[in-house]
N, C-alpha and C positions, 0 to 999 in steps of 0.2 A: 467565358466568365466563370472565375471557380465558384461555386456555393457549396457551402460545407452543409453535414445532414446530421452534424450534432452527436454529442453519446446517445448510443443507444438505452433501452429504458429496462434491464435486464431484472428477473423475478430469481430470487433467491433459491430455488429445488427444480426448475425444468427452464427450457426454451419457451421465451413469448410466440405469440401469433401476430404475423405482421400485418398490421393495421393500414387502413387508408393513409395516403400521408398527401402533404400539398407542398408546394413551394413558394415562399411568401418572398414577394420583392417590393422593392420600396424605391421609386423610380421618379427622376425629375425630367419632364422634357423641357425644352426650348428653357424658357426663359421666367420658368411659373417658381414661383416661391418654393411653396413647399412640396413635396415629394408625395406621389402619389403609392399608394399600397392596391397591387396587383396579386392575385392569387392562381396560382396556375396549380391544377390536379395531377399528380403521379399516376399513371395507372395502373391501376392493381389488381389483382398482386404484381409487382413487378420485379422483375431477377435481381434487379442487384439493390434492391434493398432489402431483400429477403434473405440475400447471400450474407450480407452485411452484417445484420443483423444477427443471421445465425451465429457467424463468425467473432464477433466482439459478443455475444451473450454466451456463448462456449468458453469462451477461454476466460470470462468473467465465472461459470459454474468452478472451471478448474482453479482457480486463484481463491474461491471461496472454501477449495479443501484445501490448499496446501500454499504457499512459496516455492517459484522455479527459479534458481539463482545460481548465481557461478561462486564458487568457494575462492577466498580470499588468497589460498596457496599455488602460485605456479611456478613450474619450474621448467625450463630448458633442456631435455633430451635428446640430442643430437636434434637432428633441423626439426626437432615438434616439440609445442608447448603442452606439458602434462598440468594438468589440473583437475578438478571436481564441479559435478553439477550437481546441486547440494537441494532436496527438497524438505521442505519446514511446515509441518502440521499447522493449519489455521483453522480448519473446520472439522465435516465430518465425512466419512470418505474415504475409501483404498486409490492411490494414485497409480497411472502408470503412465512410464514415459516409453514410447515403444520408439523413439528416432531424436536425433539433434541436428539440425540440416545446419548447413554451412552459410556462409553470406557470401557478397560481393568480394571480400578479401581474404575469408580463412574457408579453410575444409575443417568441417568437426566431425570428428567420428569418435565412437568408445575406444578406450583403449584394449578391450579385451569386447569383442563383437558378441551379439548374443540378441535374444528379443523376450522377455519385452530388456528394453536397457535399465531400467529403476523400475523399481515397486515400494510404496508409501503402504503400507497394511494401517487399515485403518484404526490400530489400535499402538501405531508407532510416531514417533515425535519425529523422527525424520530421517535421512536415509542420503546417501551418496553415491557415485558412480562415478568412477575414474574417467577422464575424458583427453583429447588430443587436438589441439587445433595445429593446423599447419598452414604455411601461406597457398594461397588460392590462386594470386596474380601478384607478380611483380615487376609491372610497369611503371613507371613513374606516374603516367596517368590515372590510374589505379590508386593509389595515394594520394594525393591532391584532388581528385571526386570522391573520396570517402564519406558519401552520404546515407549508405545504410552495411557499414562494414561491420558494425556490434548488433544487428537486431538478430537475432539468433532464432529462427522457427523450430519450437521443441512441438512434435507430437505428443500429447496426453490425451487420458482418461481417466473419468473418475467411475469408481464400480462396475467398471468393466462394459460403461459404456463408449459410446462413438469417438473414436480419435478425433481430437480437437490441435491447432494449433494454436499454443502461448509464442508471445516473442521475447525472449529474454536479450538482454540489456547488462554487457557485464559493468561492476563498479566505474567510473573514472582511473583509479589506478588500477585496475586490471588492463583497462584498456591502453594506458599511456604505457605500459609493459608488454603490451601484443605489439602495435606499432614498432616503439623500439625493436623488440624482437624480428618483429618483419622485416624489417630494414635492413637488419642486418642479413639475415637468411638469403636475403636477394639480395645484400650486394650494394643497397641503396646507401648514401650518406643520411648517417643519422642527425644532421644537425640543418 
C-alpha cells in the first residue's frame, strides 16, 4: 500500500535535522461506519527518511541560489542534439554544476568536457554551458515506457559546498523536439 511522506519542510541557509516522524492511517474494518485513526511510529532516525530529506532539502538550497534549466535553442548535429544548460541567479550564492547525467533515453554530456561544467559566481546574473544529448536506447519499447526520459539529474553546489542533485525537466517543446529527433536517429517512424 503506497503512502506518500509529503514535502519535505526545508529552512532557507542549511539542512534540517530529521525529526521523529509517524504514520498516520485512517482505516475501516468489517463493517463499522466510520474509519478509524491508527498511528504507527517511524523509527528513528531512520535511512530513508533522512536520505529523503537530505535530498529534496539540497536541491531545494540549490534552487534558492539559482535556476537549472535547458535554453530554449537546439539544434541537430550530426546524430546529437546541441543545446544550453542555462543557469539564472535567484538568490545568493556561487553555483556550480560539476556533471548532467543522462536519463532512460538520452546520454547528456558537455559538449567541450571539463569540471567543474558551469560556474554561477555569485555576483553574476547567469551563465551557460554548451550541452549534447544523444539517444540512449532505441527500442521501440524504450519509447512507448518513457516515463522518466526528460528528468535530467544535474550535480550542483552552492559555495563550494556538497554536490547535491537538482532534476531538471526540459520545456514541453524541447521535449516534443528531442523525441522527434530520437526517432528519427534510430530509425523509428515519427508518426
Amino acid at each position: 500500500m503506497p503512502a506518500p511522506f509529503g514535502k519535505a519542510v526545508c529552512l532557507p541557509d542549511r539542512l534540517p535535522e530529521v525529526q521523529p516522524a509517524t504514520v498516520v492511517a485512517h482505516v475501516r474494518v468489517g463493517d463499522e461506519q466510520s474509519p478509524r485513526k491508527v498511528v504507527f511510529p517511524v523509527t528513528h532516525p531512520d535511512p530513508l527518511l533522512t536520505r529523503l530529506l537530505r535530498d529534496e532539502c539540497s536541491e531545494h538550497l540549490i534552487k534558492q541560489a539559482a535556476d537549472i534549466g535547458f535554453g530554449p535553442e537546439w539544434k541537430r548535429v550530426g546524430d546529437a542534439m546541441h543545446g544550453t544548460l542555462v543557469l539564472t541567479r535567484r538568490g545568493k550564492g556561487a553555483v556550480t554544476v560539476h556533471r548532467i547525467d543522462g536519463t532512460t533515453h538520452y546520454i547528456a554530456a558537455p559538449v567541450t568536457p571539463g569540471e567543474p561544467l558551469a560556474e554561477l559566481a555569485a555576483d553574476a546574473q547567469n551563465a551557460e554551458v554548451p550541452i549534447q544529448l544523444t539517444p540512449g536506447r532505441c527500442d521501440p519499447h524504450a519509447f512507448a515506457e518513457a516515463k522518466k526520459a526528460f528528468l535530467f539529474p544535474v550535480r550542483a553546489g552552492v559555495d563550494g559546498g556538497e554536490q547535491r542533485v537538482v532534476i531538471v525537466v526540459p520545456p514541453k517543446d524541447v521535449q516534443d523536439r528531442l523525441i522527434h529527433y530520437a526517432l528519427d536517429v534510430c530509425g523509428l517512424p515519427t508518426s
